[in-house]
N, C-alpha and C positions, 0 to 999 in steps of 0.2 A: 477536628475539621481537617482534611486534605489540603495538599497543598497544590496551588496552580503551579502550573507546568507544562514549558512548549517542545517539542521532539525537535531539534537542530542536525539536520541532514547535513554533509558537504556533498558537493555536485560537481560534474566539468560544465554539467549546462543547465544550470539552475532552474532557468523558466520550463525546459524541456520535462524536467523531472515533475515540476509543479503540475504542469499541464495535466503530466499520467497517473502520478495521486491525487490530483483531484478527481478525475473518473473514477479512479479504481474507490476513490471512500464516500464518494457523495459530497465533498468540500469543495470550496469554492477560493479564488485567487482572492485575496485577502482587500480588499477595497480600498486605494489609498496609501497603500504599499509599496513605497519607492526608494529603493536602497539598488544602485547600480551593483552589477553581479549576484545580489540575490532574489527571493522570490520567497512568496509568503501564502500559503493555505489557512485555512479558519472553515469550523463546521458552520455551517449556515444557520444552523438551528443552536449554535453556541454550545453545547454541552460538552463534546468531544476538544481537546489541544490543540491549540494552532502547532502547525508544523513549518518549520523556515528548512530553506535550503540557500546555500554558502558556496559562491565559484571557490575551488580551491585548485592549484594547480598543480597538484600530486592526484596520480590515477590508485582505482579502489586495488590493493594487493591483496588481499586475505578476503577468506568469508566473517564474514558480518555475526559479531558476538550476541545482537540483537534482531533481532526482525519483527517485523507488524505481521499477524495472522486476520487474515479478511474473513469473519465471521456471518456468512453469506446470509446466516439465519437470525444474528440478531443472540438475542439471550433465551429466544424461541426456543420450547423443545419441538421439533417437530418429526414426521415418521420419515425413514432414512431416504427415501424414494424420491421425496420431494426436497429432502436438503442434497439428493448425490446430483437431482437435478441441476439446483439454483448453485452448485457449486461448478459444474460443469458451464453454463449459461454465461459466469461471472470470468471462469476463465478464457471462454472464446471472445469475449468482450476487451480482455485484458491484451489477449494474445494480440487483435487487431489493434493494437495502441502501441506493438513493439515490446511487449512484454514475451520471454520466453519460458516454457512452461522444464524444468527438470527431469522430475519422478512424481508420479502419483505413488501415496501411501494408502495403503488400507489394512485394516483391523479385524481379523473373525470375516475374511472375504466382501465385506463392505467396504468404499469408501472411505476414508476417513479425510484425507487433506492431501492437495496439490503444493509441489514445492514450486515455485516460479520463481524469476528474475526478472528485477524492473530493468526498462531500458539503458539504465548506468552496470550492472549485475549486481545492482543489489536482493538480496534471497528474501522471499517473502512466503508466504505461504495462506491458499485460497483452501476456508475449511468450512 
């Protein structure tokens, strides 16, 4: 059996961050959730980790040993045309929320994954 387990972000602006992953994954601000300076996601449908994020007052110095990749397609295979699409779509969605896009990566001259930065710079990458 797996073990439960919640992703613990630090943040300078906790609800801000909340607000951008929750669009960016389909999650929802956690219902009832009231801890001054922090901020709390939860998938709606339960199955995915809640994720919290923590005022801290130290700003981000290094790139991030971890990152979330946004799996536009799911566990879908599907043909590359319509995932360079919904990866393209997901990032201009992203971008208007303050999210800044890197380098795009590609593979054998396709697509493969967008590297972006959440509005804190945190690196995340849209695949």
């Amino acid at each position: 059996m797996a073990t439960s387990w919640t992703l613990g972000c630090d943040a300078a602006d906790p609800d801000r961050l909340a607000s951008f992953w929750a669009l960016a994954l389909g999650y929802i601000i956690e219902p009832g959730y009231e801890f001054e300076g922090g901020a709390s996601l939860i998938d709606p449908e339960g199955e995915g980790p809640a994720i919290g994020f923590l005022r801290v007052p130290e700003s981000k110095t290094a790139k991030n040993r971890m990152h979330i990749d946004i799996r536009v397609a799911g566990e879908q295979r599907v043909e590359q045309e319509f995932r360079e699409q919904w990866v393209r779509e997901k990032v201009a969605e992203l971008l208007a929320a303050d999210a800044t896009v890197v380098r795009e990566e590609t593979y054998d001259g396709e697509l493969s994954h967008v590297v972006m930065l959440d509005p804190e710079g945190n690196e995340f990458c849209v695949a």
